[in-house]
C-alpha positions, 0 to 999 in steps of 0.5 A, spaced: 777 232 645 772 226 644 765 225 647 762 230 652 768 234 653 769 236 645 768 243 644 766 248 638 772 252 635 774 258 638 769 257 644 771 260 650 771 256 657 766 260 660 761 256 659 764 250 662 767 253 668 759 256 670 757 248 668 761 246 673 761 251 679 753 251 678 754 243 678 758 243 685 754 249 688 747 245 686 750 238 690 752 243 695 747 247 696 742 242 696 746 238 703 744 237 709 750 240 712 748 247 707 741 246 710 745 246 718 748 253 717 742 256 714 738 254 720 744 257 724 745 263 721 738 264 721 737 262 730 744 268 730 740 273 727 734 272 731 738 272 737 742 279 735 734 282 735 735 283 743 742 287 741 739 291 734 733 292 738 729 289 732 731 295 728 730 297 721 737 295 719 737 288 723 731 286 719 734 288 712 740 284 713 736 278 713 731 280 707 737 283 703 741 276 704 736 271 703 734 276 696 741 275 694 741 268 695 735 266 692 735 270 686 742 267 685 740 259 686 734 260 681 740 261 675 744 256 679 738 250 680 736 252 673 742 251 670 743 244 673 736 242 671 737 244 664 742 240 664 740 233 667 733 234 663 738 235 656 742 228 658 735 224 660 732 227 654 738 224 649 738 217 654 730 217 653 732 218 645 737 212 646 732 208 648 726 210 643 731 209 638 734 202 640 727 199 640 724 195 634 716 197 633 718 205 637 716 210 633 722 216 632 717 221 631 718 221 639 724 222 640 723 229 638 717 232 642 720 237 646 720 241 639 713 240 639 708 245 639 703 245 645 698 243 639 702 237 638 703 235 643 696 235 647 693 231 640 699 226 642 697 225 649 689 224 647 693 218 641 695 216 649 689 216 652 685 213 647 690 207 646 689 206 653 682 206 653 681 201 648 687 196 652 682 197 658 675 196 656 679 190 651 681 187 658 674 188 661 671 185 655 675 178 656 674 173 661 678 173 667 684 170 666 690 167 671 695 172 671 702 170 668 707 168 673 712 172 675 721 169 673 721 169 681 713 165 681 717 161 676 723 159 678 720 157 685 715 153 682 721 149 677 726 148 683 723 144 687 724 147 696 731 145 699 730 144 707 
């Protein structure tokens, strides 16, 4: 197997399997449709109230439900979320990589340490400072055109 699909020796398809269950489940839950039936059940239960007389176990039906589904959907959404800040993460990487002039350092910050982390942003913030007040320092000067303001000043109006 080659690319995404390669796995470790001996590595069972488990992991696999919860991926693409926590995937479809994500896509699905996340639904129109899914949101519908949950505003269905949702008018059903208050509407059986009257039948139950509003009880103790009429009330618990809906508590322990939406408890279960929630606590299930965190490991769900989680999972899903993970994944899809893994592959931004590496595109982000490809890019930094690709670029001339980037610095490689970045393209391992989530294994920074917070310390780390905070000094680089405040490197940001001072680059950004000092971009700022040499602009406010320089005599106002006519934005660059735009490829479309170019392309539209060179070829002249057809009517």
């Amino acid at each position: 197997m080659n690319g995404p699909q390669r796995r470790k020796e001996g590595e069972s398809n488990r992991g696999e399997h919860f991926r693409r269950f926590a995937h479809g489940t994500s896509r699905v839950a996340g639904s129109p449709w899914t949101f519908a039936v949950a505003c269905l059940v949702i008018i059903g239960w208050a509407m059986t109230g009257p039948m139950f007389h509003y009880s103790d176990t009429w009330q618990l039906v809906i508590n322990t439900g939406t408890t279960i589904v929630t606590f299930l959907m965190v490991f769900l959404i989680q999972n899903t979320q993970n994944r899809d800040t893994r592959a931004m993460q590496l595109k982000l990487d490809e890019l930094i990589r690709a670029l001339k002039g980037a610095r490689n350092r970045l393209v391992d910050l989530e294994e920074m340490t917070d310390e780390e982390l905070d000094r680089l942003q405040e490197e940001f913030h001072r680059v950004a400072r000092a971009r700022e007040s040499r602009h406010k320092q320089r005599p106002e000067q006519k934005p660059k055109p735009s490829p479309r303001e170019v392309r539209e000043q060179a070829t002249p109006a057809i009517k």
